[in-house]
ZATOR-85103 format. One line per 5 residues: number of its first residue (from 0); their letters; for each residue y, z, x of C-alpha. Coordinates in nm, 3 decimals. Each point is the difference from the previous one (the first is absolute). Layout:
<pts>
NUM	A	Y,Z,X  ...
</pts>
This chain:
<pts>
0	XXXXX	12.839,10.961,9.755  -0.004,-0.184,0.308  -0.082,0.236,0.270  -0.228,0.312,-0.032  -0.069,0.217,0.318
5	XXXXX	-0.408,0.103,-0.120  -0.153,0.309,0.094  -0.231,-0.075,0.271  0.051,-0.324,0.227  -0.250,0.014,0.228
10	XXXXX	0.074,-0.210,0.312  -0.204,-0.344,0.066  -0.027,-0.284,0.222  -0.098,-0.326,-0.150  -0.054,-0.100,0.399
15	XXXXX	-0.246,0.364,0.049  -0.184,-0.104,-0.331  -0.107,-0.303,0.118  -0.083,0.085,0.337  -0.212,0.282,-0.147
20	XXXXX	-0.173,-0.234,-0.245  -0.073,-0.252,0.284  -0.078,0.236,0.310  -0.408,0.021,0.079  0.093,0.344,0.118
25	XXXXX	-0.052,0.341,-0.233  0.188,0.204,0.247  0.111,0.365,-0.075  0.104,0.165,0.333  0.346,-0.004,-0.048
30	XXXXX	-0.028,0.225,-0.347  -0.245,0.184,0.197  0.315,0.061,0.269  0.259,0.047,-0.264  -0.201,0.264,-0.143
35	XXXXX	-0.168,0.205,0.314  -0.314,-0.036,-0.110  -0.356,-0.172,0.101  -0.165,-0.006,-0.324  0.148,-0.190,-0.306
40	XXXXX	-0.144,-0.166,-0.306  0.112,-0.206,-0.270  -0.037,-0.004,-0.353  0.146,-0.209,-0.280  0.261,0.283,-0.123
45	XXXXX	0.095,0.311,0.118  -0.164,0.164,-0.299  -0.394,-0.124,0.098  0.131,0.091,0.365  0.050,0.378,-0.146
50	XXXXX	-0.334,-0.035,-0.170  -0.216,-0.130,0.274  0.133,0.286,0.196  -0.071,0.252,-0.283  -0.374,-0.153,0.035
55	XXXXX	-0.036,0.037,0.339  0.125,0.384,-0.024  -0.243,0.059,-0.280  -0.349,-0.096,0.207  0.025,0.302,0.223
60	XXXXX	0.171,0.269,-0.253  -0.099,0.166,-0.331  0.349,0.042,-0.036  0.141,-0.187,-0.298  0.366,0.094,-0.042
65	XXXXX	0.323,-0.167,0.090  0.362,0.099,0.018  0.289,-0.281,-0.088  0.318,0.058,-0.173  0.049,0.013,-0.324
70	XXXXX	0.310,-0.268,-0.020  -0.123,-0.285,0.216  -0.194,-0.371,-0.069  -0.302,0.054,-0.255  -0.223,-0.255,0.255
75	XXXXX	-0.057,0.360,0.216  -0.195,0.135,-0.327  -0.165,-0.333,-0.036  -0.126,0.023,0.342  -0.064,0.352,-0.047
80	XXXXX	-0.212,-0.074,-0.269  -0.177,-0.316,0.061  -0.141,0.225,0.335  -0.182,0.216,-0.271  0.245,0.300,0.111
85	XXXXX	0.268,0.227,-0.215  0.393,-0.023,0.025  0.191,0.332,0.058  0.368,-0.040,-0.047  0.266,0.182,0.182
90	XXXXX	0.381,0.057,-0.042  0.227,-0.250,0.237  0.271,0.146,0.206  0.344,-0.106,-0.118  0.098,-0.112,0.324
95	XXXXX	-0.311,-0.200,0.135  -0.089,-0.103,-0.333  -0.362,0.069,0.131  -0.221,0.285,-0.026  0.132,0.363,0.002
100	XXXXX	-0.198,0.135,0.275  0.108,0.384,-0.080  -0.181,-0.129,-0.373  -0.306,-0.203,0.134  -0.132,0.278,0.262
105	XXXXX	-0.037,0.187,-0.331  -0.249,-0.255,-0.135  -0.189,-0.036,0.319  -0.319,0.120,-0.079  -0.424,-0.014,0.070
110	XXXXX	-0.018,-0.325,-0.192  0.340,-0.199,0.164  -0.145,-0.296,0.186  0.322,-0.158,0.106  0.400,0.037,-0.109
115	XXXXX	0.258,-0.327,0.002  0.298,0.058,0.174  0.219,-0.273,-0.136  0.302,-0.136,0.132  0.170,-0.085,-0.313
120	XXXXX	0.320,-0.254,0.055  -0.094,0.025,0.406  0.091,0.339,0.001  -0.258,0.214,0.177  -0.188,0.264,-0.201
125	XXXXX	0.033,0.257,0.336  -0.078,0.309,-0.240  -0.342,-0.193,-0.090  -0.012,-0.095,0.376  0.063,0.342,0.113
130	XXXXX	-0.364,0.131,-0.130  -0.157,-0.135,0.259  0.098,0.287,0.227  -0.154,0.288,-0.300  -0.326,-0.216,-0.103
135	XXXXX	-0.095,-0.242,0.344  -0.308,-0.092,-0.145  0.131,-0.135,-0.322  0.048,-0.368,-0.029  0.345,-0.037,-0.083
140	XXXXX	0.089,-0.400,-0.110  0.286,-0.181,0.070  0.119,-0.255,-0.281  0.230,-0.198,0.150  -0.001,-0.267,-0.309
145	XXXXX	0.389,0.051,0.016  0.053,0.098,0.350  -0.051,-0.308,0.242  0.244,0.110,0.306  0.113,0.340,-0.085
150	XXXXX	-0.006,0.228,0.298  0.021,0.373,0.036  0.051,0.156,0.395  -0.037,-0.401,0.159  -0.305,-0.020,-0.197
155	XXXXX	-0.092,-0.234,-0.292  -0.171,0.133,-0.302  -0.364,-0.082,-0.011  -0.043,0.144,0.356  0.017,0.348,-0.065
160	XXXXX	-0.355,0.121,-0.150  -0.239,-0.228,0.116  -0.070,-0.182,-0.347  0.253,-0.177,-0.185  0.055,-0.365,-0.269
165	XXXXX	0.278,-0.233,-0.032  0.045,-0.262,-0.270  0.095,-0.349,0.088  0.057,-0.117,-0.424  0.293,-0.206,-0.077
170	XXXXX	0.267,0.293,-0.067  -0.078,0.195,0.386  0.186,0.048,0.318  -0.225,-0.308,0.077  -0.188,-0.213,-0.173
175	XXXXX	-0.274,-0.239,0.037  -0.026,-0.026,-0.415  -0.281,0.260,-0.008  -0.181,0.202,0.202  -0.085,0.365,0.176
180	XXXXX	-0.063,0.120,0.310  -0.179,0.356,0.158  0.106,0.119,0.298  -0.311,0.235,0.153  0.021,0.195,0.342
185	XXXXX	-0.368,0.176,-0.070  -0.268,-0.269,0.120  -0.242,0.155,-0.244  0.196,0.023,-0.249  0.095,-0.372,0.118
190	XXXXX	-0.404,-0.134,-0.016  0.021,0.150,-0.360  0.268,-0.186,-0.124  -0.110,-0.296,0.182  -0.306,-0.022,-0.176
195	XXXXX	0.166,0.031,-0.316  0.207,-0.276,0.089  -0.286,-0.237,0.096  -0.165,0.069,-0.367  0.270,-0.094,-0.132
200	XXXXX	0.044,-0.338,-0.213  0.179,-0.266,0.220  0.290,-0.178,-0.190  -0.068,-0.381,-0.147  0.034,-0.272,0.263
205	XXXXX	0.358,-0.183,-0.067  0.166,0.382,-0.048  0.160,-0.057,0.312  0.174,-0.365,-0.139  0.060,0.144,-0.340
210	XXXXX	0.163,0.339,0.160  0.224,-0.213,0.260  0.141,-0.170,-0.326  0.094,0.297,-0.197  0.173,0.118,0.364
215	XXXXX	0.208,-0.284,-0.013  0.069,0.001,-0.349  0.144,0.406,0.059  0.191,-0.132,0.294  0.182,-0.225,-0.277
220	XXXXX	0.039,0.220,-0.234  0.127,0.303,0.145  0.334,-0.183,0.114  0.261,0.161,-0.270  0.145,-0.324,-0.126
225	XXXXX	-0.380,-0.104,-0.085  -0.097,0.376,-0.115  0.313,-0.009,-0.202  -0.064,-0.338,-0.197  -0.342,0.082,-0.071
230	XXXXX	0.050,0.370,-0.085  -0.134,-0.042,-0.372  -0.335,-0.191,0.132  -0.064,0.263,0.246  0.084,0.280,-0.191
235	XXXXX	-0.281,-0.040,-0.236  -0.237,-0.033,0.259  0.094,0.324,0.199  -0.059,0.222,-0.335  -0.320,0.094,0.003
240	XXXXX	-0.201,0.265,0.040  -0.235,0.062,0.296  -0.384,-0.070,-0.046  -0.209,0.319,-0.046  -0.263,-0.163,0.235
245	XXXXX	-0.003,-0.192,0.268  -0.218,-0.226,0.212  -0.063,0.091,0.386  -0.050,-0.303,0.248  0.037,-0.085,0.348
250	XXXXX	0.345,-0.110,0.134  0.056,-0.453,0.072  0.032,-0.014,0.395  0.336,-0.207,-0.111  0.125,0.277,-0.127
255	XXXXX	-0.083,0.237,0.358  0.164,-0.292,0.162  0.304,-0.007,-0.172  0.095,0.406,0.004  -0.111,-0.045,0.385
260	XXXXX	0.307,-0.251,-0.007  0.232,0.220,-0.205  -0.071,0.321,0.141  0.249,-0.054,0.279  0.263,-0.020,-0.212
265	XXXXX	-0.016,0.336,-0.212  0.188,0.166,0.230  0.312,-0.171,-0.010  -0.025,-0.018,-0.414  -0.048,0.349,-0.008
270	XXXXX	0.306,0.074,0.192  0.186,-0.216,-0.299  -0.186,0.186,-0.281  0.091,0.340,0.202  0.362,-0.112,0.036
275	XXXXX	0.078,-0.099,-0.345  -0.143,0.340,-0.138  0.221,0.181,0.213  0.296,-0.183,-0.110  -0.121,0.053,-0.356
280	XXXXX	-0.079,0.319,0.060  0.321,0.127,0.177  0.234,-0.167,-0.271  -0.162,0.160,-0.307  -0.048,0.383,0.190
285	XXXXX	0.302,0.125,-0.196  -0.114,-0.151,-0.367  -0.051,0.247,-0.246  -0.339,-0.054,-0.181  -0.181,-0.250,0.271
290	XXXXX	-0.100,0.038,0.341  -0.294,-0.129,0.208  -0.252,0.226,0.233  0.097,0.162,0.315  -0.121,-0.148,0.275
295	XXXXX	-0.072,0.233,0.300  0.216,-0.094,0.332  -0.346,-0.152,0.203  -0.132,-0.214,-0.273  0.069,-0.336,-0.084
300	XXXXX	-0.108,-0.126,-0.298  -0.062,-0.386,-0.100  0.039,0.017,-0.378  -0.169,-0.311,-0.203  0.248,0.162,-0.281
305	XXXXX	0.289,0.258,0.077  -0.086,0.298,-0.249  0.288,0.077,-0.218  -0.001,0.293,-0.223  0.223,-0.011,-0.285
310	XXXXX	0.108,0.138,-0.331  0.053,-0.287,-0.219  -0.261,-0.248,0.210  -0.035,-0.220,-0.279  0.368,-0.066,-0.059
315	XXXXX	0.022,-0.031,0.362  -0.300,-0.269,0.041  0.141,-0.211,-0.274  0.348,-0.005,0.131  -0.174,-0.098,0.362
320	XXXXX	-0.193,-0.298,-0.160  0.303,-0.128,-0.153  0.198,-0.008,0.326  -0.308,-0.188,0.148  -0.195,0.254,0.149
325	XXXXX	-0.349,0.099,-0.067  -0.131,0.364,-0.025  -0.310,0.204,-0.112  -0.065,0.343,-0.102  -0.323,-0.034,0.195
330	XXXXX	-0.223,0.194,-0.181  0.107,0.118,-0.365  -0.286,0.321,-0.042  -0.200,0.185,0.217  -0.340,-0.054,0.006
335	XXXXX	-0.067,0.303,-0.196  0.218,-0.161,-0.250  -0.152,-0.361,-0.020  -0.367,0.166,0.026  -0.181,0.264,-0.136
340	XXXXX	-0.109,0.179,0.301  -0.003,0.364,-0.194  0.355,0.110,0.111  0.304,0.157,-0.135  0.308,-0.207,0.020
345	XXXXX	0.218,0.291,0.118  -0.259,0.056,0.319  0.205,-0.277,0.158  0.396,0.125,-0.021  0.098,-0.272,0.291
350	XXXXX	-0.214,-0.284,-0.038  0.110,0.016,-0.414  0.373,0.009,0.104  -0.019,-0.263,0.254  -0.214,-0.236,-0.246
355	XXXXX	0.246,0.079,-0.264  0.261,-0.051,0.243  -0.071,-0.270,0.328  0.134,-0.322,0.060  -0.111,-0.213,0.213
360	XXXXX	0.287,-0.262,0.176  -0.036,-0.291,0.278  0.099,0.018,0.334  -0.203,-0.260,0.212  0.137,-0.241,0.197
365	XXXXX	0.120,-0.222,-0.285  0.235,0.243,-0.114  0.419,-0.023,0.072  0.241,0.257,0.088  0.175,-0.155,-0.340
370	XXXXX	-0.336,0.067,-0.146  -0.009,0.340,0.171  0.387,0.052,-0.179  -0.099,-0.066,-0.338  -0.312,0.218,0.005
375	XXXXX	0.235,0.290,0.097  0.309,-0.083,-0.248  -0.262,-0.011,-0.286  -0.189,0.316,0.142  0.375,0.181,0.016
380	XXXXX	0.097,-0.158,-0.405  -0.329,0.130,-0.133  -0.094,0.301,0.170  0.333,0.174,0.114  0.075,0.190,-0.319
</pts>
């Protein structure tokens, strides 16, 4: 196979790379801008960005519980746990693929230190958000891992409860390889996390070199006719499980340079990702046994992946790889599933059905309406029965 479109293409500039490795600079006021806020940190993933926040909520607080979905990345858990505090898992709405906020107010208790309102595929977990208004005092967390430039009401996610992470790894909305950032509107909640940052290890001294490389190299690879003729290779090296652990360390001040760079240019590649889910979207609405979430009229998601839910996924992911055109199921169990965390499989009816069920399919900017066409014309062959 000579061309295959790959999952995630995240968008780089060999010209920004280079000016960001060069530049004496570490400026960050344009992220700072983009996302309405005065206090941001950085981090070397999202996941010790959700950890160092967990640490700065635990100095003040006896408190010791928190609330994330039961269907979403197992690095919240790991954070979770590395912070010394206990998981509770909640049912995901159908629709937001986030926490069910009717289900999560139930679990809101003495103990719950924080909840995760994540905005799986961009979409924005509004039920989760929508807690705010019944608990005020309860910090409620953005993950925006997979939502880089979705908006809800004019407003991009991350801005709406004072604390929020993104992930800048190699498969985002952007990417500067790896890499996290917090977003923090309480100052002293702000000084807290800032001291955790500044005891945190520093990363070794040619990172920023070694890191520009593997930029360019992703640049090169994620063209399809280069993805496609070295499908096998890469293949191998994408199956693997996630480490149970995980080391947290200060961000490269290349790597703040180069999102600074990028940042303008979310907007317009969300508009593609947005477009090309619609179209996906609109031409599949009358399939029998697939379908993708609703999206409510004032939000506009930026899907890394467009969320497919399907009856025979597998048949239908196969049939997409052969016609050149890479897709996931995301996550294949829960995290109740994967881990013993002392649950019952059947306390998670929609987070079971959409692991069992989900697949995940590109539409950055990369992808062609003739792409777009045979995504749809396999969807319709396998599903429509």
């Amino acid at each position: 196979m000579l061309r295959k479109i790959p999952i995630a293409a995240p968008k780089l500039s060999f010209r920004k790379i280079l000016h960001a490795l060069i530049s004496p600079s570490c400026r960050d006021a344009e992220i700072k801008k983009t996302l309405n806020t005065e206090n941001i940190f950085f981090t070397n993933s999202g996941t010790s960005a959700l950890y160092v926040i967990l640490v700065a909520l635990k100095q003040n607080s006896q408190k010791d519980e928190v609330i994330i979905p039961a269907y979403t990345s197992a690095s919240l858990l790991f954070a979770i746990k590395k912070a010394g505090l206990k998981p509770v898992l909640c049912d995901i709405n159908t629709n937001e693929l986030g926490l069910d906020g009717a289900k999560a107010k139930k679990l809101i208790g003495e103990n719950t230190l924080a909840l995760i309102a994540t905005h799986m595929f961009g979409i924005v977990n509004k039920s989760a958000l929508d807690l705010k208004n019944d608990f005020p005092d309860l910090p409620i967390i953005e993950d925006c891992a997979q939502s880089m430039g979705s908006m809800f009401g004019g407003k991009l996610t991350g801005t709406f409860t004072g604390i929020s992470f993104f992930s800048f790894n190699r498969g985002k909305n952007m990417s500067a390889m790896n890499g996290g950032a917090i977003a923090v509107s309480n100052g002293t909640l702000a000084q807290s996390i800032g001291k955790e940052i500044d005891a945190l290890p520093k990363p070794p001294i040619f990172s920023s070199v070694v890191i520009a490389m593997k930029l360019a190299v992703l640049k090169i690879i994620t063209l399809p006719h280069v993805y496609g003729a070295l499908d096998f290779i890469l293949k191998t090296m994408k199956e693997r499980m996630p480490p149970d652990d995980f080391k947290a360390m200060r961000y490269t001040c290349f790597q703040v340079k180069l999102i600074s760079l990028m940042i303008s240019d979310i907007q317009p590649l969300s508009e593609i990702r947005y477009r090309n889910s619609v179209m996906i979207a609109e031409k599949i609405k009358h399939t029998t046994h697939a379908g993708v979430p609703i999206i409510a009229p004032n939000m506009r998601p930026a899907p890394g992946r467009l969320p497919v839910l399907c009856q025979n996924r597998d048949e239908l992911k196969d049939k997409l790889c052969k016609s050149g055109i890479e897709a996931s199921p995301m996550y294949y169990m829960t995290l109740n599933q994967r881990f013993d965390l002392g649950y019952k499989n059947e306390d998670f009816p929609c987070a079971n059905m959409v692991a069992e069920k989900l697949l995940a399919l590109p539409v950055h900017y990369r992808v062609t309406e003739r792409d777009i066409a045979i995504m749809v014309k396999l969807i319709e062959s396998c599903c429509y029965r």
